[in-house]
C-alpha positions in Angstrom: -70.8 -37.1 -7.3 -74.0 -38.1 -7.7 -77.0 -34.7 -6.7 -79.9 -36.1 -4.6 -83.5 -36.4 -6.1 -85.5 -35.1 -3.1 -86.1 -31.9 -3.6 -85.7 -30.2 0.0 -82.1 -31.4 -0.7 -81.6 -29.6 -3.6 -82.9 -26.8 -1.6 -80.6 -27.0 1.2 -77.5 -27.1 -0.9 -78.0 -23.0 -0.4 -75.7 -22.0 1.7 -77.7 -18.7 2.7 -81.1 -21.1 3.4 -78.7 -23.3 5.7 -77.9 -20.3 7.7 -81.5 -19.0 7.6 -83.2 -22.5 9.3 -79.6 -21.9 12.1 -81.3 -18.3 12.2 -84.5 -19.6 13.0 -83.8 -22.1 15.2 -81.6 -20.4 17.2 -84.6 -17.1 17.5 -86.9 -20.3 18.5 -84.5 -21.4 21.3 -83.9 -18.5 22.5 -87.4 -17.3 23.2 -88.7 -20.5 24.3 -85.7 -20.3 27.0 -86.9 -16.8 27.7 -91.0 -18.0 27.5 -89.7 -21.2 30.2 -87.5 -18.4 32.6 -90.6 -15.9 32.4 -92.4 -18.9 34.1 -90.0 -19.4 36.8 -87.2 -22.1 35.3 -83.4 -21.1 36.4 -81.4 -20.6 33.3 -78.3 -18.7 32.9 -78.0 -15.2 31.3 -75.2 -16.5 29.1 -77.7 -19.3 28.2 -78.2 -17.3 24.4 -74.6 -17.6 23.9 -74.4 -21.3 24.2 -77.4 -21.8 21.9 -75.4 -19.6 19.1 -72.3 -20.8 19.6 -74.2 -24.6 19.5 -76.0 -23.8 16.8 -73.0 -22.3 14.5 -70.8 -25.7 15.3 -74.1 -27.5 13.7 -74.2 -25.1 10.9 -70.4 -25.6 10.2 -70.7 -29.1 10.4 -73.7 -29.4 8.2 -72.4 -26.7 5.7 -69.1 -28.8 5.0 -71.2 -31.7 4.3 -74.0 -30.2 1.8 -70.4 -28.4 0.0 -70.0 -32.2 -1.4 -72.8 -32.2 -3.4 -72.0 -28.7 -5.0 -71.0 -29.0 -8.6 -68.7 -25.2 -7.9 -66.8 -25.5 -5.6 -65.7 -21.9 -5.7 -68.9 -20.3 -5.5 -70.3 -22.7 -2.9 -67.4 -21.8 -0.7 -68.0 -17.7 -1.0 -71.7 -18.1 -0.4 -70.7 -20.3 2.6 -68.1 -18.2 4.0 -70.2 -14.9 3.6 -73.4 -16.9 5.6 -71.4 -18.1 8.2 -70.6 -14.4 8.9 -73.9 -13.4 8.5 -74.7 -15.8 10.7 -72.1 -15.3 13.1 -72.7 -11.7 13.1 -76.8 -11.6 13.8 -76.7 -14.8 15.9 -74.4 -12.8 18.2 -76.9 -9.6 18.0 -79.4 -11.9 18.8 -77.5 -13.6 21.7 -76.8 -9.7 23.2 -80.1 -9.1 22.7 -81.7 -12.1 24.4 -78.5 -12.0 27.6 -78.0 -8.3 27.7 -74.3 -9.8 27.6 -71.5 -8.2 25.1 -69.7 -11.2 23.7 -66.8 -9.6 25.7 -68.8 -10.2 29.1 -70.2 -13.4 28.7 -67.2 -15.2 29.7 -64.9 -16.9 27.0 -68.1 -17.0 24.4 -65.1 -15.1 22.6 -62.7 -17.6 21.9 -65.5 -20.0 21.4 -66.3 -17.8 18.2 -62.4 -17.8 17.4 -62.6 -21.3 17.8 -65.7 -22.6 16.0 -64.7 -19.6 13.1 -61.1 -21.9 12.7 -62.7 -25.1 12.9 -65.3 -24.3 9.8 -62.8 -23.1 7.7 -60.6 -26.4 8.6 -63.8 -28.6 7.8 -64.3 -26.8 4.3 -60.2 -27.4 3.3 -60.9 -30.9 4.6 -64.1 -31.8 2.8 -63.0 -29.8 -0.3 -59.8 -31.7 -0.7 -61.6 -34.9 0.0 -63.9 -34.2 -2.7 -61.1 -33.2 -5.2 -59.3 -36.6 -3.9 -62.4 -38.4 -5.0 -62.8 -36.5 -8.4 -58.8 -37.5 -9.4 -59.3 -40.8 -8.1 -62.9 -41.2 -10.3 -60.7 -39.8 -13.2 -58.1 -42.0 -13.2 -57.8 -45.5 -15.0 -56.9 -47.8 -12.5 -56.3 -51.3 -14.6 -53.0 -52.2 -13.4 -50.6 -51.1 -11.3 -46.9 -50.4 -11.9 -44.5 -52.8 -11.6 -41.7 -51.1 -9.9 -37.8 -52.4 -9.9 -36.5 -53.5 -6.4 -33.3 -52.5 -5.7 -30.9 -55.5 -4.2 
């Protein structure tokens, strides 16, 4: 595979500086949605738990893509696993923090994270194994097919 030229791409292909911009976004969110309810808006206490567990599935899904322009595998997968529980982990302090809602209270925010945690594994296996598909396929001389017997 071909790496990209622009050089905030390169950049992003960190695993741990995907995870920090989630970070950041989600610490944005979430005080601008306290800023707007200190001014009288209605939103929900779980409201920090649907911003993490939003911004994970964006971090998951974004994560499995950047993973096919690493050149290791292997060590693009442990960074990746160990920021998504970073992530996972402090967007969840953050989410008590901002609700004042254990992830046991704020209804099934819990599953959710069982959920999206199974789902960004199952997109790494699936983009990993599409990128070693490619790879064989790239490898491979394809000038003619074989010419198989029929049986009659």
């Amino acid at each position: 595979m071909e790496q990209p030229t622009a050089a905030y791409l390169v950049k992003m292909q960190n695993p741990i500086l995907q995870a920090s911009v989630v970070m950041g976004a989600i610490l944005v969110v979430d005080i601008l949605a306290k800023f707007l309810q200190s001014a009288g808006m209605d939103i929900e206490q779980r409201f920090p738990w649907t911003v993490t567990a939003s911004f994970i599935l964006f971090f998951a899904v974004g994560n499995s893509m950047f993973s096919l322009l690493s050149k290791n595998m292997d060590s693009y997968w442990t960074r990746s696993i160990l920021s998504y529980v970073g992530l996972a982990g402090f967007s969840g302090l953050v989410a008590y923090l901002f609700s004042s809602l254990g992830i046991n209270e704020a209804g099934s925010y819990r599953w959710l994270y069982i959920v999206l945690t199974f789902g960004y594994l199952l997109f790494l296996t699936i983009i990993g194994l599409m990128k070693k598909i490619v790879e064989f396929a790239q490898r491979e001389e394809w000038n003619q097919p074989r010419l198989r017997k029929r049986k009659k």
